[in-house]
N, C-alpha and C positions, 0 to 999 in steps of 0.2 A: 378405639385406636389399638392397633395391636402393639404397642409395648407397656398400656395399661395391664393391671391383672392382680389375681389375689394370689400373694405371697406368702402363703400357711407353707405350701409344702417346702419339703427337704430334700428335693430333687435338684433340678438342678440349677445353682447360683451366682452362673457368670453373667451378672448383668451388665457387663460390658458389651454382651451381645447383642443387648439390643441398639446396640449403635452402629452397628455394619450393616451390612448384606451377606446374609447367613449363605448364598448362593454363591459369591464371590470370594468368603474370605472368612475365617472364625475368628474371633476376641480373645485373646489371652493376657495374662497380667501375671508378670512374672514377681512374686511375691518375698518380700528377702528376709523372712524370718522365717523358709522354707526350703531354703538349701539354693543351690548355681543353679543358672538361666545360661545357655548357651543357643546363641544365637546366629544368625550369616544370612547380613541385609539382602537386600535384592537392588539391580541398581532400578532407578526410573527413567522412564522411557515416554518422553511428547513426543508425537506427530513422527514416531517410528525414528527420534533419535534417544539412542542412551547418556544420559545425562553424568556428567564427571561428580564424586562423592561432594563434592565445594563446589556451588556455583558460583559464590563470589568470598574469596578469603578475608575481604578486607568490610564486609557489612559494620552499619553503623554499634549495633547489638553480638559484633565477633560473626565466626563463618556463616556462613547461607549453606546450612545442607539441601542436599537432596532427598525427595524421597520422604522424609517425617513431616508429618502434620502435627502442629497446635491446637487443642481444642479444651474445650470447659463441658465436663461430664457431670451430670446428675445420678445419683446411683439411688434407689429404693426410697425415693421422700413420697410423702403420703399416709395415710392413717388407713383405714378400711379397703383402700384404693392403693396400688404402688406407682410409681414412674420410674423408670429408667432408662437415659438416652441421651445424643450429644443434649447442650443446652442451649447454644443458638440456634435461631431459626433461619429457616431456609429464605425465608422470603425479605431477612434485614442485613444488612452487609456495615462490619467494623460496630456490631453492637455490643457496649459492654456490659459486666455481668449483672448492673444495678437493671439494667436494662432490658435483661432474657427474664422470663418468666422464672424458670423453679431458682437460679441462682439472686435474682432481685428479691423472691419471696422471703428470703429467709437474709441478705442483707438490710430491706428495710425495715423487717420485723423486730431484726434485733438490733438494729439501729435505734428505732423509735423506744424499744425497752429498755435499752439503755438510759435513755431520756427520761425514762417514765412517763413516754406521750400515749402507749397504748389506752384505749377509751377501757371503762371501769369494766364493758359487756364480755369485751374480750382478752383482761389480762389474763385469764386463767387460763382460759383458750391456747392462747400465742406460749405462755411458757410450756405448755404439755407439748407442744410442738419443737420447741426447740432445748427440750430434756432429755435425757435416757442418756444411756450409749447400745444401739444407734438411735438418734432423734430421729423424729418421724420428719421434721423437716432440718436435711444435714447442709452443712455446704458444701457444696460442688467442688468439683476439683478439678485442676488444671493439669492439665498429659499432655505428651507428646504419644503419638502414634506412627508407627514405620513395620511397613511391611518386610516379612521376614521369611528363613526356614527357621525351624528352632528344632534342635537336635538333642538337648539335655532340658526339663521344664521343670523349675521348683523342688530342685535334688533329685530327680528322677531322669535318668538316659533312656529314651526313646530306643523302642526297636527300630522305628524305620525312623526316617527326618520326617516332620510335620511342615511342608508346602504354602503359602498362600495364607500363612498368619499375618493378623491384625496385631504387631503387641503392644500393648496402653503399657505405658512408662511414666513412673511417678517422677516428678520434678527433680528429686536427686538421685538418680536412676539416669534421667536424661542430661543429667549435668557431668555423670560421671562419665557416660557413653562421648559427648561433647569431648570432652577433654583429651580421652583416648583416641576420638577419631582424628581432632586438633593434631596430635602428637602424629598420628600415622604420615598426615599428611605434609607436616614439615619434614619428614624421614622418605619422602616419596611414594606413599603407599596410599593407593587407592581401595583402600575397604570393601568398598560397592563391586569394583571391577567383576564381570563374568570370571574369566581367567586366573587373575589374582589377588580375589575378595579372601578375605579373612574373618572366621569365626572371631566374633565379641564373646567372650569370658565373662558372666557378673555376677564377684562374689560376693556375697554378704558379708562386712567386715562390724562386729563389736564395736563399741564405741567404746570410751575409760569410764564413762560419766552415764550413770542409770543404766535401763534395759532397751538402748538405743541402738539398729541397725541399719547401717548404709551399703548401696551396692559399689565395691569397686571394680572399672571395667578396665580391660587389660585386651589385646588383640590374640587368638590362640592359632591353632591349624591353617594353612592356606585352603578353602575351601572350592575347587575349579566346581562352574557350571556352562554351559554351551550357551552362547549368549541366542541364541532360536528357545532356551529351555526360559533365560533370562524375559524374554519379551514374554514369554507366555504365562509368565506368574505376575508380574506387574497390572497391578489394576489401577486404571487410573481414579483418584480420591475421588472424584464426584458420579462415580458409579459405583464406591464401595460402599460409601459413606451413607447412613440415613439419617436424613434431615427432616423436621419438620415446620409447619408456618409459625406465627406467631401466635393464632388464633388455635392453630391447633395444641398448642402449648398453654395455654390460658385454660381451655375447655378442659386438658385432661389435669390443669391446674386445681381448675373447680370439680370434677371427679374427685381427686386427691384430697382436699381441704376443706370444701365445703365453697358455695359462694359469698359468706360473709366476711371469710380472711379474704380471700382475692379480691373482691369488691371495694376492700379499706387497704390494702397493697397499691392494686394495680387502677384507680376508679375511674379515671377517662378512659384505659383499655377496656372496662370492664365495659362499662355504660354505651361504647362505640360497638361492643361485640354482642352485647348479650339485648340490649333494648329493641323491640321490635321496630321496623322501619312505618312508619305512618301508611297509610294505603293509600294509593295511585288514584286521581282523581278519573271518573268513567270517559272513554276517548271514545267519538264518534266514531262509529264502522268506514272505511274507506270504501268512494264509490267504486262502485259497481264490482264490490269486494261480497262473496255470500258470506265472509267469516265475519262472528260477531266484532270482534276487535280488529287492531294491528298494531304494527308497529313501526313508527314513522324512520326513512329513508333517512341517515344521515350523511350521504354522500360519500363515507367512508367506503364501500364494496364490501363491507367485513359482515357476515350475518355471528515314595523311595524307601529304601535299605541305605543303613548306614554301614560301609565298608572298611575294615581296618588300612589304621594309616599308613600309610608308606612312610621308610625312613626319610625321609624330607618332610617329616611333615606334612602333608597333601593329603587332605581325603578326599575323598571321592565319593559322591552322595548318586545313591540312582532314582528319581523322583518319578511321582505319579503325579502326571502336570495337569491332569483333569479332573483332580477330584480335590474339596474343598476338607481335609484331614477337623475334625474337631479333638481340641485335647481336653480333659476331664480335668475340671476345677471344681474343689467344694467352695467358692466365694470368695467375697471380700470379708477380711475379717472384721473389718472396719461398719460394714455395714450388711450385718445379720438379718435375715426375714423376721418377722416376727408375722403372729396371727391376726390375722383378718377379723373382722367387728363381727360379731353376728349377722348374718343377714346380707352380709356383703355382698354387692355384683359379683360377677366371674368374669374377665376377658380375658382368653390365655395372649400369654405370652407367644410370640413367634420362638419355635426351636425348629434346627433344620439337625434333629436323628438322624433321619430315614436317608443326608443327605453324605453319614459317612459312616456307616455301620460296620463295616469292614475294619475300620481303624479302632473299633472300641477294644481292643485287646491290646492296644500296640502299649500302652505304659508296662514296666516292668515291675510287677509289685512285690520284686524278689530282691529288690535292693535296699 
């Protein structure tokens, strides 16, 4: 699987990456013990209509945006082996986290250790696994995801605006952005709008209590885009997105961990996926068929530059609507590479370089 791979080097560590489509859209994760994140959604767009920033104000759970997606990410769990990638599977729908593979692994595990039901062979096992900082198996985390430009990344102002970002936002990241977008829209201000969308500000605000940082989100510049420019960076979530089955999840499970954790985690998925199937009993040749076999008929038939502002306020962004911008992240701080086992497989990771080379200079390392 390509988002398996050994994680020694110190190249490059946005594994949010491997949750997109590196052809569609790059992963970035605006980090807030690293300075503003400025950003200017983009609106969504079904079946060739643009959709208003609130599709329903009055949801059971507060507004229904547009545009962001919910999802449960897995970042670098694994020993000799890494994973990182969404965490549900493509093939189960409304499953929860006890439920997905790498986020169940590390709920049951330390569910059961808590109990002290872990069996005697693999206590030692299970807690090397969920030791360290980072543990080889972390828990997963919950984001919201919304496609964006982002024009200032992690203290750093971009030469040109970066197009056709994926940004993964931490829970109080997306709560602070909620609240702002909340406030616009009882002020009449439509965020998303081509015409008069507005850059989101988010700064990292100090806490009074420890070495704790929140992002607070504020609305900044009116940001105009052509709404022909609007359609053209909207990609719809289930061609941005990489999903995979459940089975595929499980295998690169057992890659990761070995199959004696998964097998005592997961043991009906285990046993249904991995036990070979019994062999087919020999079927006579059909007449006046020369192949040795067949196979009986079931009736079915089926075989930019960033521009100075005008005094209003207003920028004016000029974008490159065909190319997929990657901005340079050294990682998650939260979850470090470490080296690979001796002897370890190799399966690279998927990078799409060669898919924005032109943009590797655009950070401004002068600030």
């Amino acid at each position: 699987m390509a988002v398996l791979g050994s994680m020694g080097n110190t190249g490059d560590r946005n594994f949010y990456a491997n949750c997109v489509d590196t052809s569609k859209l790059q992963a970035c994760r605006p980090n807030v013990k690293k300075g503003e994140t400025i950003i200017r959604i983009i609106p969504e767009i079904v079946d060739g209509v643009r959709l208003p920033m609130i599709k329903n104000a009055d949801g059971p759970q507060g507004p229904d945006f547009s545009n962001f997606m919910l999802q449960t990410v897995t970042l670098n769990a694994g020993t000799s082996m890494r994973f990182s990638g969404l965490s549900a599977s493509s093939d189960r729908e409304n499953e929860e986290p006890p439920a997905m593979v790498f986020p169940g692994l590390y709920i049951r595990l330390r569910g059961r250790q808590k109990k002290g039901q872990i069996p005697s062979h693999l206590k030692e096992r299970v807690a090397d696994l969920l030791q360290g900082e980072p543990a080889p198996l972390p828990r997963s985390k919950d984001v919201a995801l919304v496609q964006a430009i982002v024009t200032t990344y992690n203290g750093k102002k971009l030469d040109k605006a970066m197009p056709k970002q994926c940004v993964f936002l931490t829970q109080t990241a997306a709560e602070a952005i909620g609240e702002c977008l909340t406030a616009a829209y009882k002020a009449g201000i439509d965020v998303f709008d081509p015409k008069e969308g507005r850059e989101i500000i988010l700064t990292p605000e100090k806490q009074r209590v420890g070495d704790m940082y929140f992002y607070n989100a504020a609305l900044g510049n009116k940001v105009p885009i052509s709404e022909a420019a609007a359609a053209k960076l909207w990609v719809p979530w289930a061609d941005a997105l990489r999903f995979f089955t459940f089975e595929q999840h499980l295998r690169a499970a057992v890659d990761c961990f070995g199959k004696e954790i998964v097998s005592y985690a997961f043991p009906d998925d285990y046993e249904r996926i991995f036990t070979p199937a019994p062999a087919a009993p020999p079927v006579a040749p059909k007449r006046g068929s020369n192949s040795d076999s067949y196979v009986p008929d079931d009736g079915d038939g089926l075989p930019g530059d960033v521009v100075t502002a005008a005094p209003d306020n207003v920028v004016e962004l000029e974008l490159d609507l065909d190319n997929v911008g990657k901005l340079e992240d050294d990682g998650d701080d939260d979850q470090a590479p470490s080296k690979p086992s001796k002897g370890a497989a190799i399966i690279p990771v998927e990078d799409a370089e060669g898919l924005a080379q032109h943009y590797s200079s655009l950070l401004d390392d002068d600030e």
